[in-house]
DRENNU-853572 format. One record per residue (C-alpha): residue in one letter; x, y, z. Coordinates in pm, whole numbers. Layout:
N
r, x, y, z
A, X, Y, Z
...
***
This chain:
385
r, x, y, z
X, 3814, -4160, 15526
X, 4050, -3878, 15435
X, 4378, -3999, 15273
X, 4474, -3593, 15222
X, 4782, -3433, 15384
X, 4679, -3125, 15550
X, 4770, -2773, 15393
X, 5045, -2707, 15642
X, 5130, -3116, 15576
X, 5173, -3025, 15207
X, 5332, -2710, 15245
X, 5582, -2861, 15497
X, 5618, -3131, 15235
X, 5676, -2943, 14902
X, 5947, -2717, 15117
X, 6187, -2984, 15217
X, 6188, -3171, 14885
X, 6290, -2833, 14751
X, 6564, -2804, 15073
X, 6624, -3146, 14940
X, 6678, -3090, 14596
X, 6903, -2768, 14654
X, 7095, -2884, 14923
X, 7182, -3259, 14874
X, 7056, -3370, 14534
X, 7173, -3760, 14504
X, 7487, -3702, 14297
X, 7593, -3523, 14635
X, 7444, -3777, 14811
X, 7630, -4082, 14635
X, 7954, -3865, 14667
X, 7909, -3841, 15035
X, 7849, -4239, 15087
X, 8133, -4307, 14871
X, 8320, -4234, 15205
X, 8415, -4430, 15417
X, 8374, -4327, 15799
X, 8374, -3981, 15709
X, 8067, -3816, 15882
X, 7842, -3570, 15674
X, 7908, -3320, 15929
X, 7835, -3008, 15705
X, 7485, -3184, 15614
X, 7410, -3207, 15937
X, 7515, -2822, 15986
X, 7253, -2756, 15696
X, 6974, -3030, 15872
X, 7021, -2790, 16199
X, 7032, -2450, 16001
X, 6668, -2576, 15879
X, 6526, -2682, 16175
X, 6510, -3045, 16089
X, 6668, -3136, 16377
X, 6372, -2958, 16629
X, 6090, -3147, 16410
X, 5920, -3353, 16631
X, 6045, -3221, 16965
X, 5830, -2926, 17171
X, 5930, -2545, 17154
X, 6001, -2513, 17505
X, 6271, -2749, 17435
X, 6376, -2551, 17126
X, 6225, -2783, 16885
X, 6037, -2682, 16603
X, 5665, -2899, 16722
X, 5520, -3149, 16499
X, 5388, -3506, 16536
X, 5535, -3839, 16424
X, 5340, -3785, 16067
X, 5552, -3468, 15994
X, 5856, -3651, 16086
X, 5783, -3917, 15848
X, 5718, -3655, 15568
X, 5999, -3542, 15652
X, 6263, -3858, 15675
X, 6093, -3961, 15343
X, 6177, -3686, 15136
X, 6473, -3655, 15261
X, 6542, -4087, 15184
X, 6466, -3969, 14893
X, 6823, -3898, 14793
X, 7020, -3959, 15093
X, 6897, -4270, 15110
X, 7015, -4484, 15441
X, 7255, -4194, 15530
X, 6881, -4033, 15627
X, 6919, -4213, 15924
X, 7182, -4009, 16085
X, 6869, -3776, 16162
X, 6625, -4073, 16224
X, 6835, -4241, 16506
X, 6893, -3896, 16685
X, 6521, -3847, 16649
X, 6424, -4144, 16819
X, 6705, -4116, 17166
X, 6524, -3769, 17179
X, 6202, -3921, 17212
X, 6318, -4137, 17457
X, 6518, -3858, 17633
X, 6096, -3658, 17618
X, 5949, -3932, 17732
X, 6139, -4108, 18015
X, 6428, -3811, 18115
X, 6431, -3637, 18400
X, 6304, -3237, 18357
X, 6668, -3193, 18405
X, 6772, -3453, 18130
X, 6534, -3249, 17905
X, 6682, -2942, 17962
X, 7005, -2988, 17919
X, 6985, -3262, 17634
X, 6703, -3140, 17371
X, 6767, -2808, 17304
X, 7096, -2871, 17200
X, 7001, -3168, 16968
X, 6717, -2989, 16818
X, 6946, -2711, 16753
X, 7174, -2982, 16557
X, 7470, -2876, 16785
X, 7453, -3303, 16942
X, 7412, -3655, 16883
X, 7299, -3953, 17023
X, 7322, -4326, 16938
X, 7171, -4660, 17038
X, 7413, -4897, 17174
X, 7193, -5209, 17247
X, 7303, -5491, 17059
X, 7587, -5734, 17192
X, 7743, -5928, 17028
X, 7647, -6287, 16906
X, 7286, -6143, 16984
X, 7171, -5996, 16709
X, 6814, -5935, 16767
X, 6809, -6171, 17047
X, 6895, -5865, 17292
X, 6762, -5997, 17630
X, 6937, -6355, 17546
X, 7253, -6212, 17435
X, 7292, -5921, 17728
X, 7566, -5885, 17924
X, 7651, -5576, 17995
X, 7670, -5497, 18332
X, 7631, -5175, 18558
X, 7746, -5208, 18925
X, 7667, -4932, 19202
X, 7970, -4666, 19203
X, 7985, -4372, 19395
X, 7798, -4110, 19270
X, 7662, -4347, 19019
X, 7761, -4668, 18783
X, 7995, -4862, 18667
X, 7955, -5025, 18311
X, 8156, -5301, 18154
X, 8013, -5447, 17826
X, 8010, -5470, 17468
X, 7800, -5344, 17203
X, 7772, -5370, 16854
X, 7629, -5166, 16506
X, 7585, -4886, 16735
X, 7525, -4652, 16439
X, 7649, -4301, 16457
X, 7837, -4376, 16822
X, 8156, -4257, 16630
X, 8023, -3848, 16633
X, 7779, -3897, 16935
X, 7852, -3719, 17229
X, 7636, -3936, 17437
X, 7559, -4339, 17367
X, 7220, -4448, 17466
X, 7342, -4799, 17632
X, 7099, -5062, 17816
X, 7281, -5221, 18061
X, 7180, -5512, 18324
X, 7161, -5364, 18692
X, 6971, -5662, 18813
X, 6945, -6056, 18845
X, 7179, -6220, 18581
X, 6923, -6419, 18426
X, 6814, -6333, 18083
X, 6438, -6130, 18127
X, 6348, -5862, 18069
X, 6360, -5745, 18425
X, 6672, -5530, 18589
X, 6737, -5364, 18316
X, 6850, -4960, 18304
X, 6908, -4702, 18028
X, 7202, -4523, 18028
X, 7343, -4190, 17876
X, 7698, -4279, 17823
X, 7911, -3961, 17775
X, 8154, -3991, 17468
X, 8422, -3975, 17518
X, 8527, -4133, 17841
X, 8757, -4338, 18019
X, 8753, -4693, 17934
X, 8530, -4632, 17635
X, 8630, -4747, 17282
X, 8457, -4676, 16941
X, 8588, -4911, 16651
X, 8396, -4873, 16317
X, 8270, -5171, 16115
X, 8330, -5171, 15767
X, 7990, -5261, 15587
X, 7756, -5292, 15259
X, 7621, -4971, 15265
X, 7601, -4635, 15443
X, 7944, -4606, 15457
X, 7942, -4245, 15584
X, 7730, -4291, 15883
X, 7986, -4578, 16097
X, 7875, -4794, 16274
X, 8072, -4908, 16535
X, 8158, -5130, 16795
X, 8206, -5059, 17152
X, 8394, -5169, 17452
X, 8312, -5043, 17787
X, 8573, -5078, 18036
X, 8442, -4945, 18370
X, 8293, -4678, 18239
X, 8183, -4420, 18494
X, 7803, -4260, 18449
X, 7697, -4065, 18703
X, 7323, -4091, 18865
X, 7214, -3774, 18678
X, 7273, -3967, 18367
X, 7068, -4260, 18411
X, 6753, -4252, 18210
X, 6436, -4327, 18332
X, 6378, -4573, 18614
X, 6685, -4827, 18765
X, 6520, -5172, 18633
X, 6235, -5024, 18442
X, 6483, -5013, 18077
X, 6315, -5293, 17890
X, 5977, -5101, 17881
X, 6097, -4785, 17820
X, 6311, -4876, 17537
X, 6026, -5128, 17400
X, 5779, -4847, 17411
X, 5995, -4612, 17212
X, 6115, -4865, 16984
X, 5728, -4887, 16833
X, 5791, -4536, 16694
X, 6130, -4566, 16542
X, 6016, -4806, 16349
X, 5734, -4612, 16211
X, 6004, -4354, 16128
X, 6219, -4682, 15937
X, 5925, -4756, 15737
X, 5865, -4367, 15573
X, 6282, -4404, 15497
X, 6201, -4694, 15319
X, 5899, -4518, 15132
X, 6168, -4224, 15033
X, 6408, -4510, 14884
X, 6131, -4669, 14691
X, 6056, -4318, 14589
X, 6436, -4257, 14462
X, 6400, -4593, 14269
X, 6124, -4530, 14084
X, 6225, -4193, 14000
X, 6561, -4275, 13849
X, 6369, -4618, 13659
X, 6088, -4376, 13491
X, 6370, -4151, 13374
X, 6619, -4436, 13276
X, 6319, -4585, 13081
X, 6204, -4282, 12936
X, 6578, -4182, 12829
X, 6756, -4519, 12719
X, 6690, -4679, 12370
X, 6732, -5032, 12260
X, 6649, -5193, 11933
X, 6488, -4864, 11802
X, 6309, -4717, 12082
X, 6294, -4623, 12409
X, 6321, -4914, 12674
X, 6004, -4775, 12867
X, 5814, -4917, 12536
X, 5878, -5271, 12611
X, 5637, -5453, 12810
X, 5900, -5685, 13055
X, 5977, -5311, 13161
X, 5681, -5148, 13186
X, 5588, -5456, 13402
X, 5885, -5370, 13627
X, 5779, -5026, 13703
X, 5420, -5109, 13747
X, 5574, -5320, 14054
X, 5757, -5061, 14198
X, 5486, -4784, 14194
X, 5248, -5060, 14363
X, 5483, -5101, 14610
X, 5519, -4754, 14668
X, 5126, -4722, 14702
X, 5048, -4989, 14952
X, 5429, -4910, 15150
X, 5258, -4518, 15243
X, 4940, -4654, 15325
X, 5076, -4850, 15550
X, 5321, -4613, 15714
X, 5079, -4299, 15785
X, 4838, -4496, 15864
X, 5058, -4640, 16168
X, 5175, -4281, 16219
X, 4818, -4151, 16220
X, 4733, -4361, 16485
X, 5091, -4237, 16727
X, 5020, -3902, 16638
X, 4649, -3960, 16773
X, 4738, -4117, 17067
X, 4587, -4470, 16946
X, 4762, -4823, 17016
X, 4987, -4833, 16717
X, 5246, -5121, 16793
X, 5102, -5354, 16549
X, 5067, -5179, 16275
X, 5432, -5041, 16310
X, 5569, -5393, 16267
X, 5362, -5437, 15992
X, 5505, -5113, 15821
X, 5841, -5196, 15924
X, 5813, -5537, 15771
X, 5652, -5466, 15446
X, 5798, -5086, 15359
X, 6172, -5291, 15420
X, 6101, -5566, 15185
X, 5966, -5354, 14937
X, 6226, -5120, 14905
X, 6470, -5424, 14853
X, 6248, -5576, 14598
X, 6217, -5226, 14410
X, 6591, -5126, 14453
X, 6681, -5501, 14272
X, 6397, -5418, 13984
X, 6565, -5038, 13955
X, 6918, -5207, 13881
X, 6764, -5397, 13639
X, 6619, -5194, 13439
X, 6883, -4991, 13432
X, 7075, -5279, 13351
X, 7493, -5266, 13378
X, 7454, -4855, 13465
X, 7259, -4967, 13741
X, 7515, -5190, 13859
X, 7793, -4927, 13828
X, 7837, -4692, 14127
X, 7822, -4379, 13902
X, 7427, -4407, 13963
X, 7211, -4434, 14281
X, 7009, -4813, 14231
X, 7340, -5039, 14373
X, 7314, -4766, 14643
X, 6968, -4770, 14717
X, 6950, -5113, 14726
X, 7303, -5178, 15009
X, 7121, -4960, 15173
X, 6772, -5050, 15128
X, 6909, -5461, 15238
X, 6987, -5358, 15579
X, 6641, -5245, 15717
X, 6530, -5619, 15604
X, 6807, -5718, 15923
X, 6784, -5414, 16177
X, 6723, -5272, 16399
X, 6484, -5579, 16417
X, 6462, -5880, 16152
X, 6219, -5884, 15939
X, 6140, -6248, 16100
X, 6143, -6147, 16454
X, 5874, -5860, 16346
X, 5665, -6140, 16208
X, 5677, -6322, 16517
X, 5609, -5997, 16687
X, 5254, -5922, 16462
X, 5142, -6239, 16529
X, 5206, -6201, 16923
X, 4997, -5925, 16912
X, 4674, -6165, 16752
X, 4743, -6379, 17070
X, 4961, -6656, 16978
X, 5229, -6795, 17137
X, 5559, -6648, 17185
X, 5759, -6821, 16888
X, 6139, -6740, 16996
***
């Protein structure tokens, strides 16, 4: 067993926490969530400017190589400080891999090297709502035969990102009505377009990075913009789903990281009663949680991105990941603001941030109790929802 990163790994590694720390250190960070709706657009400039943006998608596409485990090395350190506001490169990460692995050699072409050039976006629009994770149940989007292509009249909810995205990655039903996972297609929605409306949500957390709700009104797509096969959607999206989850779980290892960072300094730096607070044992207690969580949460993430970027089965373990890297980073975010006690409650410091942000991935893009039902699917047991 070899639990060490590669030289190239490390090197990759050591040179974006230093991008990291030069570039968007977490007092910018917590400035840039403070508002509302207003897209980090010049971070994303910067993500694109250092090839962030091409890490995980082939040169001939204009992408900078790499497998899923340098994309989790990288969406960790950059969690780190950015916390959930990481995921405005994590979501266009994962509609590129679906764009790679199901587009046409046209779609490729014209889609990829522009995103992994950071010059466009794409967002997820697959929740409806009243759904929530119950996405085949809850589907009604439609998409009707038009000439030269489809017709698609819907609604969607926490698409994230959809409000800068100049395509929306929508699954719509092109087949029988009833509620399978048959007839379903995956389509690249241009944005904007006739009959299309992005509203933003106000939320907990990630404030920056919307998301929105959309209404689509007839929406034209032409054929050239459906991805993948007519009917075949539920697969394809399944299949790439497994991955983005792998890519949830190493943001959640970056915000455990940020937590126990700012706790070790906060403990090392505040007194009480005479001495520092890192002497008292209900403390040091506190932290020796958090840095076991951290421990057995990156285990469990490169390990399920060892096995992607080897080609192995790897669904299993990414729900696993997904599961236990979310509820961990919620558990260490709450033990961060208490150690820090009222500071950490105050939005001049990172815990309250890291932990609005942390609570979401416990809900989305899959609950934490639909993944359980999912792990123990895949030991054979019967489907529980």
């Amino acid at each position: 067993m070899d639990f060490d990163l590669t030289p190239e790994e490390q090197a990759f590694r050591e040179s974006v926490h230093a991008w990291v720390e030069r570039e968007c250190p977490k007092a910018v960070a917590r400035e840039l969530e403070a508002r509302e709706f207003e897209y980090p657009a010049a971070l994303w400039q910067k993500m694109g400017d250092a090839g962030f943006t091409g890490i995980g998608l082939p040169e001939e596409y204009g992408g900078q190589g790499g497998d899923v485990l340098t994309q989790v090395l990288l969406q960790r350190e950059l969690a780190r400080s950015l916390g959930g506001l990481t995921w405005m490169w994590g979501i266009t990460a994962f509609c590129a891999k679906a764009i790679l692995l199901f587009g046409t050699d046209e779609q490729r072409r014209a889609l990829l090297p522009p995103m992994a050039a950071g010059r466009a976006r794409i967002a997820m629009a697959v929740t409806e709502p009243g759904g929530g994770t119950d996405v085949l149940g809850a589907l009604r989007t439609s998409a009707t035969v038009a000439d030269g292509g489809w017709s698609l009249t819907g609604e969607k909810v926490w698409s994230t990102g959809s409000l800068v995205a100049e395509h929306l990655l929508v699954l719509a039903r092109t087949g029988s009505a009833a509620p399978d996972s048959q007839g379903l297609t995956m389509f690249l929605v241009p944005n904007p377009a006739p009959g299309l409306t992005v509203t933003p949500i106000p939320k907990l957390g990630m404030r920056a990075l919307a998301s929105c709700s959309i209404a689509l009104d007839g929406v034209f797509v032409p054929d050239r913009l459906v991805l993948g096969q007519v009917d075949g959607g539920w697969r394809q999206i399944m299949t790439a789903i497994d991955a983005e989850r792998i890519l949830l779980a190493a943001l959640c290892c970056g915000i455990i990281d940020g937590v126990l960072e700012d706790a070790v300094a906060y403990a090392g730096e505040r007194t009480a009663f005479g001495r520092p607070i890192g002497q008292f044992q209900a403390v040091q207690a506190h932290l020796a949680d958090i840095v076991t969580w951290q421990h057995e949460a990156e285990l469990l993430t490169y390990r399920a991105a060892w096995l992607a970027a080897n080609g192995r089965p790897y669904g299993l373990e990414a729900d696993i990941a997904k599961r236990t890297t979310s509820d961990y980073a919620v558990r260490a975010a709450d033990l961060g603001i208490q150690v820090l006690g009222g500071l950490g409650y105050s939005l001049e410091t990172d815990m309250q941030r890291y932990w609005r942000d942390a609570r979401l991935f416990r809900i989305g893009p899959v609950t934490n109790e639909v993944a359980t039902g999912m792990i123990a699917r895949r030991l054979g047991l019967p489907r529980a929802f």
